[in-house]
C-alpha angles and dihedrals in degrees: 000000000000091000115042080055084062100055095044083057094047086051087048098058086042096055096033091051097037106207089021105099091115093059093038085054090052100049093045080057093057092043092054095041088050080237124129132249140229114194116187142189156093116316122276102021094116098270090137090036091056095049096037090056095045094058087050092064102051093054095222136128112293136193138176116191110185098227109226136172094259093042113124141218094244097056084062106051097012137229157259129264136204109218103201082193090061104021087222130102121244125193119239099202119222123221097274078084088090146102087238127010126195118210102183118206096001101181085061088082135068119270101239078060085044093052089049076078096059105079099037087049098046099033095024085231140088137229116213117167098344094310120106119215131201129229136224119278115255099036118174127169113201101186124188130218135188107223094178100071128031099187113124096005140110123226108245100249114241100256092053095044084047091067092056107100092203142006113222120209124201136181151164112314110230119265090265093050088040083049093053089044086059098045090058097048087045093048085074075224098107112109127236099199117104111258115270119251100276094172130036123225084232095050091048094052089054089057098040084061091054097055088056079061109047118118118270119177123209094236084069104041078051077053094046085051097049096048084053090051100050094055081053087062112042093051095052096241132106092198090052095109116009132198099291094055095062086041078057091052095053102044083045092049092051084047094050090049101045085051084057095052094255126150093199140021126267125184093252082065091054095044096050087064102027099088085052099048089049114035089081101040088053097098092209130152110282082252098057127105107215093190097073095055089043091051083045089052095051095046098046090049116088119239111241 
């Protein structure tokens, strides 16, 4: 059953990532929801393990492409090629030709490489030469981003952060969960073998329609629309979350609420994602904290 397959996969990540249940959570979400993820964080705190495993248990085609400042377009979506053999061109396809594709450290590369993302992350497809071609379904990307050092990096530009579903953030465990990392690495018992498909393409693509299909009542899209608003307003800016944005609540929301077993969205659904699928929407000064305002928003608009 698709979902118990979903629930061996959620304990996976949990036990794989110790400390990380909250991430793995999230990008279950965006999986579910066909949405993209930003995970963000220090080094070393298991932002490539998450994503890498996860890969591992769809069985899919998966991809990781280190994002650096000389990194091209073309070693994204790929190229053509002339065959002198042949006199005909063939296309040599680049790594965005995947179920899930990682791009660590995005914001290490330029943004004209950045933008060759844009269209394979919002159309799921890719234009080279005047063809477009069509990517496999299902397509994720899970990119990772160091937010504690800007030297050497790019800032992802705002129509590109606006096709990220959630933003993901991850950080040091506490000591007792640290403890218990280093208890298992230490046991010799760790595997090294890569994590056994847990859930079929075919089986995620079952649940990813049923999510399309849960319940949501207009008392709370009224209460979608009033939490967007409110981070309008406290910011100051009517442009601060658009359309898609609220579209991005509500598909995260039905997501969240299918991973916990639900057959129809509450507002304790829609508060557990809101403050992700809107921290990096909010277009707010680099000094500024967008989780205060978040938390403020959520506490000034009424439950329904």
């Amino acid at each position: 059953m698709p979902h118990n397959s979903l629930q061996t996969l959620r304990a996976t990540l949990n036990e794989t990532i110790l400390g990380s249940e909250q991430a793995a959570d999230l990008l279950l979400t965006a999986l579910l929801a066909r949405g993209h993820a930003l995970v963000t964080g220090p080094p070393g705190i298991g932002k490539t393990s998450l994503a890498s495993t996860l890969a591992s248990s769809l069985g899919g085609i998966f991809k990781r492409l280190q994002f650096t400042p000389d990194l091209l377009p073309s070693d994204i979506i790929g190229y053509n090629i002339y065959r002198q053999q042949s006199g005909e061109f063939d296309f040599v396809s680049g790594p965005v030709f995947s179920n899930l594709l990682l791009a660590d450290e995005i914001n290490r590369a330029s943004p004209r490489t950045q933008s060759a993302l844009l269209e394979s992350m919002n159309e799921r497809q890719v234009s080279i030469d005047g063809e477009t071609k069509e990517l496999p379904d299902p397509f994720l990307v899970v990119a990772t981003q160091n937010d504690t050092s800007s030297t050497g990096t790019f800032p992802l530009p705002e129509p590109q952060l606006d096709r990220f579903l959630l933003s993901i953030p991850m950080a040091l465990p506490p000591e007792t969960c640290q403890l218990d990392i280093l208890k298992l690495h230490g046991s010799g018992t760790l595997s090294q073998e890569s994590t056994p498909c847990v859930l079929p393409l075919e089986d995620l693509t079952a649940l990813q329609k049923e999510v399309t299909q849960l319940s949501i009542s207009e008392n709370l899209q009224r209460y979608l629309l009033a939490l967007c608003q409110a981070a309008r307003s406290l910011t100051g800016q009517d442009h601060a979350v658009s359309v898609r944005g609220t579209l991005a609540l509500q598909a995260a929301a039905r997501a969240f609420a299918l991973l916990e077993g639900q057959s129809a969205v509450h507002p304790d659904h829609v508060q557990a994602v809101y403050p992700h699928v809107l921290r990096h929407r909010l277009l707010t000064e680099d000094t500024l904290d967008p989780d205060p305002i978040l938390n403020t928003a959520l506490d000034q608009t009424p439950v329904p």
